[in-house]
Every structure is written in C-alpha cells, then in structure tokens.
C-alpha positions in Angstrom: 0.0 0.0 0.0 1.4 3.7 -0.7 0.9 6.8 -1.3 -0.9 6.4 -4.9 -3.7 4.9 -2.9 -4.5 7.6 -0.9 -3.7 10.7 -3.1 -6.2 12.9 -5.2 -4.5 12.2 -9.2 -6.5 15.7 -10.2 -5.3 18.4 -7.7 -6.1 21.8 -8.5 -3.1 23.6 -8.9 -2.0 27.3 -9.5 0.3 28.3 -12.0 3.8 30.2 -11.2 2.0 32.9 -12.7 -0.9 33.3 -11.2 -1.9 36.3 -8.6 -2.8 36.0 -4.8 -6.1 36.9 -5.9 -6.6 33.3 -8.1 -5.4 31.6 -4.9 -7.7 33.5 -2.8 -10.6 32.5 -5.0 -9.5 28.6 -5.1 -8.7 28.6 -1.2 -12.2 30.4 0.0 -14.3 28.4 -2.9 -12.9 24.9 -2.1 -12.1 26.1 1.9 -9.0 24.8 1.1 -5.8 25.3 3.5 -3.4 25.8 0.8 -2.8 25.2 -3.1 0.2 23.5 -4.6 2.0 25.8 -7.2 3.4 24.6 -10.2 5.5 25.3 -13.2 4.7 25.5 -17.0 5.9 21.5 -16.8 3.9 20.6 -13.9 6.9 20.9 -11.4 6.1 21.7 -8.0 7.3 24.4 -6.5 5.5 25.1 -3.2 2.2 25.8 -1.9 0.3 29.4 -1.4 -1.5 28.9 2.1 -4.3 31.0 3.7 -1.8 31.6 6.3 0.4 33.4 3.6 -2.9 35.4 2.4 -3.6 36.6 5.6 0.4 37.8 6.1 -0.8 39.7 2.8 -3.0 41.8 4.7 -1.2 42.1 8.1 1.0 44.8 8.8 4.4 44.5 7.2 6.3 44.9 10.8 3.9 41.8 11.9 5.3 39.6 9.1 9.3 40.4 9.3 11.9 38.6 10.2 11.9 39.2 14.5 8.2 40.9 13.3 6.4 42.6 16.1 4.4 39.9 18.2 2.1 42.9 20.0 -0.2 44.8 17.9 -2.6 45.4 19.8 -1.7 49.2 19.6 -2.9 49.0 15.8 -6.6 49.6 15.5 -7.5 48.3 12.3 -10.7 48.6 10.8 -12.3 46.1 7.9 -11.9 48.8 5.6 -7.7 48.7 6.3 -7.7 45.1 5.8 -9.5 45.7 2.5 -6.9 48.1 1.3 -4.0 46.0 2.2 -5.7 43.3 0.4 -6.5 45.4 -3.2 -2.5 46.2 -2.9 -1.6 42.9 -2.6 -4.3 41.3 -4.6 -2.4 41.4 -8.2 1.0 40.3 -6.8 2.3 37.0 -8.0 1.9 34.1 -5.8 5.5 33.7 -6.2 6.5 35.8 -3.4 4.4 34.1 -0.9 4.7 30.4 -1.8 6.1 27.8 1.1 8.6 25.7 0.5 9.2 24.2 3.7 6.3 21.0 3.2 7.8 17.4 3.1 6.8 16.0 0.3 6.5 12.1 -0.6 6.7 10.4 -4.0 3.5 8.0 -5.2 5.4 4.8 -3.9 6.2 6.0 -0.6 4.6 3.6 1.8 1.3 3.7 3.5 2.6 4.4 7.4 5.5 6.6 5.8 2.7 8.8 3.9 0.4 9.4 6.9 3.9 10.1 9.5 4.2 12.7 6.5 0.8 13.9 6.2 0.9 14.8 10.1 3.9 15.8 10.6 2.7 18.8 7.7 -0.6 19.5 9.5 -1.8 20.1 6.1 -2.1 18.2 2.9 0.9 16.7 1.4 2.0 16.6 -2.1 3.1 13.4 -3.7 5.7 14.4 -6.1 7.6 12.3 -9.1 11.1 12.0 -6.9 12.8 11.9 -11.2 10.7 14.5 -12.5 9.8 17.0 -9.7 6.1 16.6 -11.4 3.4 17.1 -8.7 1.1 13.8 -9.4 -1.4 14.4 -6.3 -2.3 15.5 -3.0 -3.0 13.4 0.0 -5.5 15.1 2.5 -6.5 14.9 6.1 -10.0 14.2 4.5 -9.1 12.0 1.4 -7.5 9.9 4.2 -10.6 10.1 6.3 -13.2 9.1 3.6 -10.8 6.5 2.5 -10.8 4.9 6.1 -14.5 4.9 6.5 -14.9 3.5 3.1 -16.9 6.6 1.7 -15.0 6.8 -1.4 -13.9 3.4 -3.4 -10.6 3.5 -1.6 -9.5 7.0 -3.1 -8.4 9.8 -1.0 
C-alpha cells in the first residue's frame, strides 16, 4: 500500500503565474488550507497557504523577520484590511509560496505517507522523486473518507 492509494490524481493547482487573488478564490471556494503551485511543466514548486494570504493583509512589521508579536496598539478597521488586500491582490503568488512542506513520491509507503501527512498539518503533495512533477495531493480528509470506506478506496 502507498501513497498512490490515498492521493487525489487531479489536484487543482496554481500556476507560477498566477496572482494572490486566483489563490484566494480557489482557497475560499474549495475552503482549502493551501494550493500546490506549479510550473509551466507541472513541477512543484511550493504551496500558497491562507496563512500566507492573511500575512498579505497584516501589517508588514507583523510579518518580518523578528516581526512585532504585540499589535494590539494597531486599531484596524475592515476597511484597512480591505486596502492591504487590493494592494496585494495582483502580486504573484511567487513571493508568498512555502517551501518548507515534506513532500512524498506516489510509492512512498502507506505508514511513511500518513507520519508525513501529520507531521505537515496540512495536505501533502506526492511528487515524481525523477521528474519533480506534482502527481497528487493526499488530505486529512481524502485519508478520512478512504478509512471509513466513503470513497472506493481514493483519497
């Protein structure tokens, strides 16, 4: 048993080109947690998260390096958040993608795959070890249908 069994084949994927605002629309439309991102080949790159939209609309001195960890001084109001967000809106989702998310190829075992999946504490994307080619996604909730039987097997 691996990976293969468990993973979504048809992930739905941003380009490298794409804009925070595509991601935005997938995340809040699917309630995903975050979106792999991929090259014109199908290479992954990294994953846009909602936690990387919301550091979109934060305060910049929130999100530095050694940011500040008190704002409650800053009395924001919806309509700030909604600025922040039209400035940031057309930027490529290039310079917020993650990196840092293990990845596992299709043939990785079973046992191996979940250790992966929650050690990520979000989904994990299976990716062609030759190739770099993302080839699926295995999710909390694939994983969870897939155990109760709800779905043929597939995650």
């Amino acid at each position: 048993m691996t990976a293969r069994l468990l993973m979504n084949d048809r992930p739905i994927t941003l380009k490298r080109t794409d804009r925070l605002s595509d991601a935005a629309e997938i995340i809040l439309t699917h309630h995903f947690r975050n979106v792999p991102v991929v090259d014109e080949t199908g290479r992954y790159l990294g994953v846009i998260s909602s936690n990387r939209l919301l550091a979109s609309i934060l305060p910049k001195a929130a999100t530095m390096d050694e940011g500040m960890a008190d704002l409650s001084f800053v009395k924001d109001t919806v309509e700030d958040l909604r600025e922040r967000w039209r400035d940031a809106e057309n930027l490529p989702v290039m310079r917020f993608i993650d990196t840092s998310l293990r990845t596992v190829g299709p043939e990785t075992s079973l046992s191996e795959t979940l250790l992966a999946l929650y050690q990520n504490r979000t989904s994990l994307p299976v990716v062609e070890e030759e190739t770099g080619r993302l080839v699926g996604i295995v999710s909390h909730w694939g994983v969870g249908m897939a155990v109760l039987g709800r779905n043929g097997g597939q995650a």
